[in-house]
PALUM-151042 format. One line per field, with one value per residue (C-alpha): residue number from 0; residue in three letters; x, y, z. Coordinates in steps of 0.02 Angstrom, whole numbers, padded with zeros to 5 digits. Layout:
// PALUM-151042
nr [NUM_...]
rest [ALA_...]
X [X_...]
Y [Y_...]
Z [Z_...]
//
This chain:
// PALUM-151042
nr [0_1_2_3_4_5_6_7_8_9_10_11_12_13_14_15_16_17_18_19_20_21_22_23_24_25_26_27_28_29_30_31_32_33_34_35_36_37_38_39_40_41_42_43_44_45_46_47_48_49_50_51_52_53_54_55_56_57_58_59_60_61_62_63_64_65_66_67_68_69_70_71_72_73]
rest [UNK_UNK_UNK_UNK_UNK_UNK_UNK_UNK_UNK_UNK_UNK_UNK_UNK_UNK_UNK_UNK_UNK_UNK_UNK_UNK_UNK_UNK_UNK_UNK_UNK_UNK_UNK_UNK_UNK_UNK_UNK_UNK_UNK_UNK_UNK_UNK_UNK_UNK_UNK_UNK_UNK_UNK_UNK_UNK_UNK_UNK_UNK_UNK_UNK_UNK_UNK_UNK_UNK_UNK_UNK_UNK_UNK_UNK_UNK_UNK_UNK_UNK_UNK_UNK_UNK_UNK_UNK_UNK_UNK_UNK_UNK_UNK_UNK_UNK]
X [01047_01202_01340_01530_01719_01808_02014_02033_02067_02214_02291_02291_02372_02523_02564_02570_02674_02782_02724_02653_02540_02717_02760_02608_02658_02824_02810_02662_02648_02475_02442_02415_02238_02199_02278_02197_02019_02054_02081_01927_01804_01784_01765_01940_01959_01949_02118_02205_02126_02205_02355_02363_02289_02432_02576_02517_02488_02320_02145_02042_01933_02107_02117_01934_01766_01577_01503_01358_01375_01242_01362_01278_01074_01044]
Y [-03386_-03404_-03348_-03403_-03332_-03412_-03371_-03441_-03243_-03250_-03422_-03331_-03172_-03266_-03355_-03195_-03125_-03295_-03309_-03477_-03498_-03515_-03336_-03270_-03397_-03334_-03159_-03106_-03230_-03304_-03464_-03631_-03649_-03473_-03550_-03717_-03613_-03540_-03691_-03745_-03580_-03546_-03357_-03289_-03108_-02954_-02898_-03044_-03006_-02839_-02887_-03013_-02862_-02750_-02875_-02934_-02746_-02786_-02732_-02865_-02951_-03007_-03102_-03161_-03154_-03218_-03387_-03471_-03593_-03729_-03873_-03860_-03865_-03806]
Z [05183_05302_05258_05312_05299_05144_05136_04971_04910_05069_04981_04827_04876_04989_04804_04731_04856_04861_05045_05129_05306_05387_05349_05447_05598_05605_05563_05647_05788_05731_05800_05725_05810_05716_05571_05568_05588_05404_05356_05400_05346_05506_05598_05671_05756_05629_05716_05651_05454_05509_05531_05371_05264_05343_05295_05149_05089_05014_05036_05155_04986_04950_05126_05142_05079_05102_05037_05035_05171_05112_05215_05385_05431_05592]
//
């Protein structure tokens, strides 16, 4: 089983905190390649989770957790 990031929890904590992706941009400076890789499910630094965690005030399973990833056969 493979596993790989999901941010759906992240997309549902910026509505609760009437946030969007532009916030983090501007706020914290993350970029739109780092941005664009959430987007996609794909792995970005644990600094930058950090960071989101840190100005979201939330616990990291409200930023990002594991899935199944049953897309790609290598």
């Amino acid at each position: 089983m493979k596993l790989r990031p999901s941010y759906k929890p992240m997309e549902i904590t910026l509505i609760k905190r009437d946030k969007i992706k532009a916030d983090l941009k501007k706020d914290l400076g993350i970029s739109s390649s780092t941005l664009a890789k959430m987007s996609k499910g794909e792995f970005v630094a644990l600094s930058v989770i950090a960071q989101i965690c840190e100005y979201l005030d939330c616990p990291i399973q409200e930023v990002v957790e594991f899935v199944d990833d049953d897309s790609k056969e290598s």
